[in-house]
C-alpha positions in Angstrom: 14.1 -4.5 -2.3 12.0 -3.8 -5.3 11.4 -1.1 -6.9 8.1 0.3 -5.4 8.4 -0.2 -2.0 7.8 3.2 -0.2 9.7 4.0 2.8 7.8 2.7 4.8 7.3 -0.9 3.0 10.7 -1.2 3.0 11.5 -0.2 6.4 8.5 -3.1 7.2 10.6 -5.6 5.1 13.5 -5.0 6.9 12.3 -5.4 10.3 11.2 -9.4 9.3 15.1 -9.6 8.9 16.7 -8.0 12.3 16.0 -9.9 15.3 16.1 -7.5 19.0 19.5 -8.9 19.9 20.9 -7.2 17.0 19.0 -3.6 17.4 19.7 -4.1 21.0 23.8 -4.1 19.9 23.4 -1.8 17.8 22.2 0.9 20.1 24.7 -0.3 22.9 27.5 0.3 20.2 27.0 3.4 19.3 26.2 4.9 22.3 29.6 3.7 23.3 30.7 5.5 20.1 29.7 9.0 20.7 30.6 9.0 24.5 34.0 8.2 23.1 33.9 10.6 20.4 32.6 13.5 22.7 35.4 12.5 25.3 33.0 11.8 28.2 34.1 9.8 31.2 32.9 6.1 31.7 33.3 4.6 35.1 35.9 2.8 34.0 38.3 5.8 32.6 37.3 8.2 34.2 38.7 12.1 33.5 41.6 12.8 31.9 44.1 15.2 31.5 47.7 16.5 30.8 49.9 14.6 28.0 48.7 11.7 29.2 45.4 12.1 28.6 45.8 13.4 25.3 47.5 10.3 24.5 45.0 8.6 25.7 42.2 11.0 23.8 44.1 9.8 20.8 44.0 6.4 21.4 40.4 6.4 22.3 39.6 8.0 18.9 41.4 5.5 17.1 40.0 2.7 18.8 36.2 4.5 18.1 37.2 4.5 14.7 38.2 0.4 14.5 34.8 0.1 16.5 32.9 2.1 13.9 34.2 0.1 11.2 33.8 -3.4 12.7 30.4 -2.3 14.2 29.6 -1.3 9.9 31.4 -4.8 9.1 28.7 -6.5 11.4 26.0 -4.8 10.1 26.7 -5.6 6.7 27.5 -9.2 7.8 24.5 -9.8 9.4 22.0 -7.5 7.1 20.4 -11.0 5.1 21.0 -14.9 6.3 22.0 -15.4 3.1 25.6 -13.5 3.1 27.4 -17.1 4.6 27.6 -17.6 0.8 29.9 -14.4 0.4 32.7 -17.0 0.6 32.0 -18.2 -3.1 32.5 -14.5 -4.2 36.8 -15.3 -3.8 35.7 -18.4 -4.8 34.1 -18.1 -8.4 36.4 -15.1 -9.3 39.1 -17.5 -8.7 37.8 -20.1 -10.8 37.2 -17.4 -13.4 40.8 -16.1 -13.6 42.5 -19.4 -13.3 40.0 -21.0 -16.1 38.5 -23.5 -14.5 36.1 -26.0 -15.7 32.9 -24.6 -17.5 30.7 -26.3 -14.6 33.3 -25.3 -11.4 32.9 -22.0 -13.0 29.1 -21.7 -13.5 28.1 -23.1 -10.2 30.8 -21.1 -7.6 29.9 -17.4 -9.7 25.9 -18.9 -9.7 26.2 -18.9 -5.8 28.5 -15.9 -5.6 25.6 -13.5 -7.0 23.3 -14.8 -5.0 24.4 -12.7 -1.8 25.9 -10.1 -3.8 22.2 -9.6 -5.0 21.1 -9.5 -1.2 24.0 -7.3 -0.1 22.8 -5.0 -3.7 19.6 -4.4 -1.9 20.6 -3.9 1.3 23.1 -0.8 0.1 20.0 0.7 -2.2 17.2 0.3 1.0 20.0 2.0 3.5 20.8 4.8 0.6 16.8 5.0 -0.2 15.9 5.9 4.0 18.6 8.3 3.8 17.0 10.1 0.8 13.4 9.9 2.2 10.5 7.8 0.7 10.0 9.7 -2.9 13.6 9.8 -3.7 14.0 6.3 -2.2 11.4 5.2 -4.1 12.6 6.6 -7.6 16.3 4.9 -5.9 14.3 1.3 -5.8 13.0 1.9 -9.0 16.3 2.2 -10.6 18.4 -0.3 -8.4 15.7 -2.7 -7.7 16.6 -5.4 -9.8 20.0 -4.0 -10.8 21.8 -7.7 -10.5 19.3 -9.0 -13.2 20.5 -5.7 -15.3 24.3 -6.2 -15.0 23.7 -10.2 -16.0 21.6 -8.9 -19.4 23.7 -5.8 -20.0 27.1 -8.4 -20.1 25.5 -11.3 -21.8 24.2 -8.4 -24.4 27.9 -7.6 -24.7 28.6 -10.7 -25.2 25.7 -11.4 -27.9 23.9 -13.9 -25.7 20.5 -12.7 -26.7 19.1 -15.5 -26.4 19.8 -15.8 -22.6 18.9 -12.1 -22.0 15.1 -12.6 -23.3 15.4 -16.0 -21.1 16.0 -14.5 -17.8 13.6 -11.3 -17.9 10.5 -14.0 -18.7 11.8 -16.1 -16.5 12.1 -13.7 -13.6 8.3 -12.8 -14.3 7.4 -16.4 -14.1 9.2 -16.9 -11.1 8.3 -14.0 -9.2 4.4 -14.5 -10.1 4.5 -18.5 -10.0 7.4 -19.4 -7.7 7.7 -16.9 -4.9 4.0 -16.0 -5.3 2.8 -19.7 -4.9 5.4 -20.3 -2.1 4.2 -17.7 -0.3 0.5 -18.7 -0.2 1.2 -22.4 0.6 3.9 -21.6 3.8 1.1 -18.9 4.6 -1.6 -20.7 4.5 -0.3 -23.6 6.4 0.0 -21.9 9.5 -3.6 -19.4 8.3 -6.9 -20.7 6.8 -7.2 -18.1 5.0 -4.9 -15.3 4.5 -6.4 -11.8 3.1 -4.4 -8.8 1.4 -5.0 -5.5 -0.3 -6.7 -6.6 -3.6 -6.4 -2.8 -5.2 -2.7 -3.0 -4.8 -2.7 -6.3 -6.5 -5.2 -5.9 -9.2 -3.4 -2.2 -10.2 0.0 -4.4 -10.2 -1.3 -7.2 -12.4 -3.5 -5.0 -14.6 0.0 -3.2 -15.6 1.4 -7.2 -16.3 -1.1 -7.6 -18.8 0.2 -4.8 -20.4 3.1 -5.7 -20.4 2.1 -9.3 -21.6 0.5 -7.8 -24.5 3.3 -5.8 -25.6 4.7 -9.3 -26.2 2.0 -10.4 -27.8 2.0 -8.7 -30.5 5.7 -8.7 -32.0 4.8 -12.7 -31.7 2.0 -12.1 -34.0 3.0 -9.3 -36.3 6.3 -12.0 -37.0 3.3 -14.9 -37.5 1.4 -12.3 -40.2 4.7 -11.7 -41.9 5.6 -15.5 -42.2 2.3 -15.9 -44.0 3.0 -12.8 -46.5 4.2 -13.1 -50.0 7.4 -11.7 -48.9 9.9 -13.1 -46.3 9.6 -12.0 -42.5 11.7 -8.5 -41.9 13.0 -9.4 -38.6 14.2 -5.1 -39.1 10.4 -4.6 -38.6 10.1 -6.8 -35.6 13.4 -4.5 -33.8 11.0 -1.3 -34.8 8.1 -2.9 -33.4 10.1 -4.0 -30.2 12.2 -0.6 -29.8 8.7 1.7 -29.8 6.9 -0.6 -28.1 9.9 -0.3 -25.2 10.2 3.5 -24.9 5.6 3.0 -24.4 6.6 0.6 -21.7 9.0 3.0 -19.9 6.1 5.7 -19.7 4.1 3.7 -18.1 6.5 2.6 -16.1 7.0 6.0 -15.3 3.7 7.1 -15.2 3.3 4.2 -12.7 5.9 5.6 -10.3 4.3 8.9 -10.2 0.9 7.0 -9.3 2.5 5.1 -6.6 4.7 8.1 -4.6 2.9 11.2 -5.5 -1.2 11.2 -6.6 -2.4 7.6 -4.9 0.2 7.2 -2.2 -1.6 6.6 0.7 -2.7 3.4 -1.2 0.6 1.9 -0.9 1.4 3.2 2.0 -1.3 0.7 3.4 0.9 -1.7 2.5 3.6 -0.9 5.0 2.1 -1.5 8.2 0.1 -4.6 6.7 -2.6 -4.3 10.0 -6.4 -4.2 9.7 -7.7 -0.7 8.3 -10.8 -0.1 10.9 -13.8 1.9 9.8 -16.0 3.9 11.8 -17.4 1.6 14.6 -21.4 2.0 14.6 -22.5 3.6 18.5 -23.6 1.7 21.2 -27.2 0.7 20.8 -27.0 0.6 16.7 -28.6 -2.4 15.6 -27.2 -3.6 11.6 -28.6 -7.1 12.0 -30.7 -7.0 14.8 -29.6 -9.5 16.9 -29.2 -8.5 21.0 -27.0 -8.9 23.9 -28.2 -8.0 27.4 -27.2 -8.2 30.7 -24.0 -6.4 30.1 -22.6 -8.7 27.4 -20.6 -7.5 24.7 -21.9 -7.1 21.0 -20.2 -6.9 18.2 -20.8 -7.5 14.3 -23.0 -4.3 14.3 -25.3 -5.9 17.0 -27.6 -3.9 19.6 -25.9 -3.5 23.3 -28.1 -3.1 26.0 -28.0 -2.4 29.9 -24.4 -0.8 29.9 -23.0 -3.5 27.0 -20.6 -1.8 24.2 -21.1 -2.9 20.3 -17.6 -2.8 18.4 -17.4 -3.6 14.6 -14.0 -3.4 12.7 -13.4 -3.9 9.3 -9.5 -5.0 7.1 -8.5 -3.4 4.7 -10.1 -5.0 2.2 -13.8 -5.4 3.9 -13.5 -8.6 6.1 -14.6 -8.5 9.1 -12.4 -8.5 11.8 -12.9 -7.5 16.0 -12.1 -3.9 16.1 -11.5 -4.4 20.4 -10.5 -7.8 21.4 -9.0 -7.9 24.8 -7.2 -11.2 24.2 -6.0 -10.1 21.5 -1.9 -9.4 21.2 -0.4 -6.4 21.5 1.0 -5.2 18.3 4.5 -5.1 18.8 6.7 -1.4 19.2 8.6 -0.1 16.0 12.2 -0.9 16.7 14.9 1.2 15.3 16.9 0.2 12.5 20.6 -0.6 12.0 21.8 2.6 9.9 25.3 2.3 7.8 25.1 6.2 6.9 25.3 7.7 3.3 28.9 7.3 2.5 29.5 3.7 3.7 26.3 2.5 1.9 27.2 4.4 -1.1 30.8 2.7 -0.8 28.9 -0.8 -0.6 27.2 -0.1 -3.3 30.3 0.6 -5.2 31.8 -2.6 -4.3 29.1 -5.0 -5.1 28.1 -3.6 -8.5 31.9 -4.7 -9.4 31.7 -7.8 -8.1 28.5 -8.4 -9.9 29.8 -7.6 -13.2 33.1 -9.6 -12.3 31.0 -12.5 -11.7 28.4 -12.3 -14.3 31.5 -12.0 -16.7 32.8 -15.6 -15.6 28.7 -16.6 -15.2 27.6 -16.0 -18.6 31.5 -17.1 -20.6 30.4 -20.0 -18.8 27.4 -20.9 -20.1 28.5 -21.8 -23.4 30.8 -24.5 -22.0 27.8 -26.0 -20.1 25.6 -26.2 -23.0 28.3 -28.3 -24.6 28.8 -30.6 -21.9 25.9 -31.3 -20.0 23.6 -30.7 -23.0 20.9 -28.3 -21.2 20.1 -25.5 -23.4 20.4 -22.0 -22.6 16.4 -21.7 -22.8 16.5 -24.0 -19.4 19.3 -22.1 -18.0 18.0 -18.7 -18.7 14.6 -19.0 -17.7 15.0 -21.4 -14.5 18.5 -21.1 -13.2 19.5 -17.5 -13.8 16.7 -16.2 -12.0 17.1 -17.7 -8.5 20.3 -15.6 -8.8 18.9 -12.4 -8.0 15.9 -13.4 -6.8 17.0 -15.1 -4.2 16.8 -12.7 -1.5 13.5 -11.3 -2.1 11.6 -14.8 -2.2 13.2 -15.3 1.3 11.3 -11.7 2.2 7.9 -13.1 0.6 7.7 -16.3 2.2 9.1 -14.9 5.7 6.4 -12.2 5.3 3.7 -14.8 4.7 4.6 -17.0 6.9 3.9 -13.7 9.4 0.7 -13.0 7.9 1.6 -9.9 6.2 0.2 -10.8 2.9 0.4 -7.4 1.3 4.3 -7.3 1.7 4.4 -10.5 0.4 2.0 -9.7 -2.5 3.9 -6.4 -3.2 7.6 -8.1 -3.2 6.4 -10.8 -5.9 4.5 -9.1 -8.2 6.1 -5.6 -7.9 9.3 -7.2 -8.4 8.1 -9.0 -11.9 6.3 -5.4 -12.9 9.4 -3.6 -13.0 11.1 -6.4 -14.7 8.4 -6.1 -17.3 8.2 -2.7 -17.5 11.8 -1.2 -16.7 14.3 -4.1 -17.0 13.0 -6.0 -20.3 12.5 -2.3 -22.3 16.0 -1.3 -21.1 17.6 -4.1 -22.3 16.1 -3.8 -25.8 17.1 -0.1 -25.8 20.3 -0.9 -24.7 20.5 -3.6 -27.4 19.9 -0.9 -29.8 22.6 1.7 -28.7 25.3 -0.9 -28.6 24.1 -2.8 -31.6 22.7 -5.8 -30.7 19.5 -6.5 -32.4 17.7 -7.2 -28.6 13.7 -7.4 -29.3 10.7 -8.2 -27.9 9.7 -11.2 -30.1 9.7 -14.1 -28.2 8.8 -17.6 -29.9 4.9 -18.6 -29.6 5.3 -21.2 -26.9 6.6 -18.8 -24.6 4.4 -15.8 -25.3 1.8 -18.8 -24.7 3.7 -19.6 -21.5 3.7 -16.0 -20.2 0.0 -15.5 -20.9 -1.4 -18.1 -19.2 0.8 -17.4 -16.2 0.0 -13.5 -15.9 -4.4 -14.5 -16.6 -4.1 -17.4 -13.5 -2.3 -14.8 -11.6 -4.4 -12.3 -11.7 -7.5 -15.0 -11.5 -5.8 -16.1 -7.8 -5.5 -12.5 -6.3 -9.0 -10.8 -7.8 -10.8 -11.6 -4.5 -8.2 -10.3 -2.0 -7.8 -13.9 -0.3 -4.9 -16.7 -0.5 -5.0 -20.1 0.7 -2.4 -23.0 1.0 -4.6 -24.5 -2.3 -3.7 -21.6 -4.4 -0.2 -21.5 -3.6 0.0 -25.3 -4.5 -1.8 -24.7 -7.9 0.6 -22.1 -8.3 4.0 -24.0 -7.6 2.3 -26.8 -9.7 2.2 -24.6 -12.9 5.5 -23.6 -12.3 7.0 -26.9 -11.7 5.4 -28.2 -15.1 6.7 -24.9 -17.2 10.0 -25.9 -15.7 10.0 -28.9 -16.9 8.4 -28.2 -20.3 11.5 -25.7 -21.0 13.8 -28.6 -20.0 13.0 -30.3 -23.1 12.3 -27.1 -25.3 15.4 -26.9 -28.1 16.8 -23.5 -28.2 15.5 -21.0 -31.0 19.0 -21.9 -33.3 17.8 -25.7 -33.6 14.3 -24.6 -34.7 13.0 -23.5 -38.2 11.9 -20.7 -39.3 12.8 -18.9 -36.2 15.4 -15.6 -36.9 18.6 -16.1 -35.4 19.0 -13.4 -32.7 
């Protein structure tokens, strides 16, 4: 679902969604499919031939081609437990057209998205194994978080600015505080202590800092100008923020080509998210010095003797771990994957990306009609609400994945996700800004460039040493919960001075 996920990651992701009952039906279906399509016998049929039986041939290939469809209708129905909400797609269009309340139509478009987002990611992941993992990979990169890009693109239309620099800190904040710190705590309820690829993690967050520093700086060039003799040029900010976008999109770049071509296998660890062993020291190799005898087993790098064997196994990222433990499970067999083929994924992807924009149409016209009535600003709505809209899906992956003790999936869903926004969906938007003439930057006040610092350092802080526990994920959810209720009371950027009205 997000942008970086080689084949292989995502193929890993889907499996924590697809349960054996539904692989199982989906093999049974098609097999039924092609002997039908091929015209072979089935014991109930049996040969046929004459005018009769091409009658029947006909009929058989028609009904193969209602089974197809309802067999792809299935598929699609059961890709992602959170498509029961689909029915609030008819539902918020319909409160859209027929102009309902501001709040009937806010909340029934809010939840509509929310699947569309799922169903969004489902279409790119089944497009992206089609394609293979480089070209799938560049296909994540693009539609990764396409639902957050339709909301900005049409609140940007719409000259809601202010709501467009909302959601893409408040899907970094979410992704690295939220789903992060949800993750560790359901994780590390049912684990002590949970253990991940730190190089993945540090690469990712290292890239977040730039990205946190590229805010930085507009906030303080605008500070250096208020101080001037002369007025602040908010003209020199929407330089500062245009140039500083097209740096972020190289690296962004730059990034992609690190991840699928030059340092691939390093991701690719990711995908399987099982213990990396190193060589295993010979039989009768002492590292410690300790002994077993009388045909015992050793392990740790201890000294076998009188038949014994020594073992020593290693993660990932250099705990120790049994290399050969005979009570240990059986990994389970790769099970193949539901496939909707290129043209009816391409056609689902067709179909959602309208509804998106249909409902982020009625979503954002709405939000002005809320703010009125209910009195929460668009800060609050922008940074918390919006977010959980196409975020939804992929916090479900993170905890689901933690919850299985694949921390690296987990780690690579959360803060992959809030890279790209950083790097890919926040520049675009500003550059977007600029071609259709809305002044889109990357200033963002001082108390939220604050906000976004701190976040990013105690992210980065939790994940250094490659380990999570329950503790850490509360810490996490706690900083979240108190940012959440700091922007609750924050005034928009209109009701405070000296700040340029965007």
């Amino acid at each position: 679902m997000t942008l970086e996920l080689s084949g292989k990651v995502r193929r890993a992701i889907r499996r924590l969604a697809w349960g054996e009952s539904q692989t199982t039906m989906s093999q049974s279906s098609s097999r039924a499919e092609v002997d039908v399509e091929r015209g072979e016998p089935d014991e109930h049929t049996g040969l046929l031939s004459g005018e009769n039986g091409t009658n029947h041939g006909s009929t058989l290939v028609k009904d193969s081609k209602v089974r197809s469809t309802l067999h792809t209708i299935e598929i699609i129905l059961r890709s992602n437990p959170l498509n029961w909400l689909l029915g609030f797609v008819v539902l918020g269009i319909v409160a859209g057209a027929l102009e309902w309340s501001p709040t009937a139509i806010f909340v029934l478009n809010f939840l509509a998205i929310v699947p569309l987002a799922a169903l969004m990611g489902f279409a790119t992941e089944e497009l992206a194994d089609e394609a293979g993992d480089t070209v799938g990979g560049l296909m994540n990169a693009t539609f990764g978080n396409a639902v957050e890009m339709i909301v900005s693109i049409v609140a940007l239309i719409k000259g809601e600015i202010r709501i467009v620099q909302a959601s893409m800190l408040g899907s970094i904040l979410s992704n690295i505080l939220l789903v992060l710190g949800m993750a560790f705590l359901f994780g590390g309820i049912g684990h002590k202590e949970q253990t991940f690829n730190a190089t993945v993690a540090s690469t990712m967050s290292s890239l977040m800092a730039v990205a946190t520093s590229s805010l930085i700086i507009p906030a303080a060039l605008y500070a250096t100008l208020e101080r001037s003799d002369s007025p602040p040029h908010f003209e020199q900010i929407l330089r500062l923020s245009r140039g500083t976008s097209i740096v972020l999109l190289g690296l962004y770049i730059l990034f992609l080509w690190f991840q699928l071509s030059t340092h691939k296998y390093i991701f690719d660890s990711v995908a399987t998210s099982e213990p990396a062993l190193e060589a295993a020291p010979t039989p009768n190799t002492a590292t410690n010095g300790s002994t077993a005898t009388n045909g015992s087993t050793a392990t740790n790098g201890s000294t076998a003797t009188n038949g014994s064997t020594a073992t020593t196994g290693f993660t990932a990222n250099g705990s120790g771990a049994a290399a050969a433990d005979p009570t240990a499970t059986p990994k389970e067999p790769k099970e193949p994957e539901p496939k909707l083929g290129m043209i009816a994924s391409i056609a689902l992807l067709l179909i959602v990306t309208v509804l998106v924009s249909i409902c982020a149409e009625y979503l954002v016209g709405s939000i002005e009609g809320i703010v009125e009535s209910s009195g929460i600003s668009k800060t609050f709505i922008g940074l918390i609400l919006i977010p959980i809209v196409g975020n939804a899906a992929e916090h479900a992956t993170a905890v689901v994945a933690a919850v299985r003790n694949k921390m690296d999936l987990a780690i690579h869903v959360a803060i992959g996700s809030s890279m790209q926004i950083a790097l890919f969906v926040t520049p675009c938007t500003v550059l977007i800004g600029w071609a259709i003439g809305q002044p889109m930057s990357l200033y963002f006040q001082t108390f939220e460039t604050v906000v976004f610092f701190v976040s990013t350092y105690l992210t980065y802080y939790v994940i250094q040493d490659g380990k999570s526990n329950y503790l850490e994920g509360a810490m996490l959810l706690g900083i979240y919960i108190i940012i959440a209720i700091s922007f609750f009371v924050y005034p928009d950027s209109a009701n405070i001075p000296g700040v340029p009205s965007l």
